[in-house]
N, C-alpha and C positions, 0 to 999 in steps of 0.2 A: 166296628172296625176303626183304627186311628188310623186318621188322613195317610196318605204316603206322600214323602215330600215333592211336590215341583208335581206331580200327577193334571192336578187339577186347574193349573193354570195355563193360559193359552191354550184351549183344547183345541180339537179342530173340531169336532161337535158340542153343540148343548148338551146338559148334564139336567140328568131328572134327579129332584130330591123332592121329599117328604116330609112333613112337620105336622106335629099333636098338637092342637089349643089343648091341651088338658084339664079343665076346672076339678075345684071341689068345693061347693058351696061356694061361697065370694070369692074364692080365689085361684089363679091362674099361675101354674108351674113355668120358669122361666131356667133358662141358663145361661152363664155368661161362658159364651162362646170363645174357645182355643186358641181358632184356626183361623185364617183370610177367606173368604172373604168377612168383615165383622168382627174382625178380633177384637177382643176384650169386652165387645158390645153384648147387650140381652136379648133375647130370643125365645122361640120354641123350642123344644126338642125337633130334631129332627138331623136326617141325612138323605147318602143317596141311595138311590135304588139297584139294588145286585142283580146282574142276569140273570133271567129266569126268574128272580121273586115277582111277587105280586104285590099291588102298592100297599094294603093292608097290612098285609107280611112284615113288607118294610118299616113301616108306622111300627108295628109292634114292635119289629128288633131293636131300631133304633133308639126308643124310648128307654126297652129296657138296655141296652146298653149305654144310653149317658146318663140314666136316671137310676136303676135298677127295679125302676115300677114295672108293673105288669097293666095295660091297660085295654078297653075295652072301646073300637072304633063306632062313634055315633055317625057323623056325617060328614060328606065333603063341603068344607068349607068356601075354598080357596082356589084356583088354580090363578098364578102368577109368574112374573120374571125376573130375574134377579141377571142385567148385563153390568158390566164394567168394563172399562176400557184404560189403559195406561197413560202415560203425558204421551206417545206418541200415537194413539190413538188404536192401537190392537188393542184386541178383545183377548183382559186378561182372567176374566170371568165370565162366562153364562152360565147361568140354570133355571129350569122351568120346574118350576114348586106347585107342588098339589099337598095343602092343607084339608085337615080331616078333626073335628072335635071329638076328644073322647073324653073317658074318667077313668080312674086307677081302678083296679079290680084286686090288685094284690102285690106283692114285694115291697121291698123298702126303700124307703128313699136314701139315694147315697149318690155319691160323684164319682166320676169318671176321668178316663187321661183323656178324651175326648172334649171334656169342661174345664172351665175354671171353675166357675161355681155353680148350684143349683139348689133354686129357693120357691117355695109359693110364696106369692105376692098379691095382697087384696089387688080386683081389677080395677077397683078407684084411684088405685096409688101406682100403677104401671107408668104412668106418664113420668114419675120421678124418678126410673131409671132410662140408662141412654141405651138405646134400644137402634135394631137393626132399621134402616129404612122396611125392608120389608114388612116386618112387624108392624111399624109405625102404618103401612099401608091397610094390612091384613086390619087393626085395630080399629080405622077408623072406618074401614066397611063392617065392620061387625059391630059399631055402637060403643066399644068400648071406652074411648076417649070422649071429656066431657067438648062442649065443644070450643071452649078457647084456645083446646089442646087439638083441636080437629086444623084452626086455625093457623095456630104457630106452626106447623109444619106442611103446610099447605103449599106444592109445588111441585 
């Protein structure tokens, strides 16, 4: 589903989202994300979660809707938070992320009005795009970043 404008910020509750590490063999599917929070930055696939679905559910649709892959959920990765706050200090973002690894099982890879782009990217070489804090968090608990990369963003 594309964002609805103004929806998502200043909520007055947290917002549950969902995101794929997706590998295939060395490499890890990224998007450069649309929308705020993280615009123009790299990322997983992922969104948020629709009443009533279920977060696997969610994984699945979302993927194939910014990816057009079809994929298969391995494990929960991740549970995390994503706050932000404005220059006067409201809270113009929260979400609570629950990452999940999978692998494609079928469709094709194509982009969305939900992206700007989307690419695999060997995991060695993730670090040379700018990438979501989240990610950058998600990455360095999962070993992905070597470690001088673990370093520089350390805080």
């Amino acid at each position: 589903m594309v964002q609805p404008s103004g929806e998502r910020q200043y909520p007055s509750y947290p917002r549950v989202g969902v995101g794929a590490l997706i590998r295939c063999g060395e490499q890890v599917l990224l998007v450069r994300r649309k929308f705020e929070p993280g615009k123009g930055l790299w990322s997983i696939p992922g969104g948020l979660v629709e009443l009533g679905e279920r977060l696997e559910e969610a994984v699945r649709r979302e993927v194939k809707e910014e990816t057009g892959l079809d994929v298969a959920i391995e494990n929960l990765i991740n549970v995390g938070e994503v706050i932000e706050a404005d220059g006067e200090g409201r809270i113009l973002f929260h979400y609570v992320l629950i990452d999940y690894s999978a692998r494609p099982v079928g469709g094709r890879l194509t982009g969305s009005p939900e992206s700007l782009e989307v690419k695999w990217v060997k995991a060695r070489e993730i670090s040379r795009y700018k990438t979501t804090k989240a990610l950058q968090r998600l990455l360095k608990k999962l070993g992905y970043l070597p470690k001088e990369e673990k370093e520089r963003w350390k805080g």
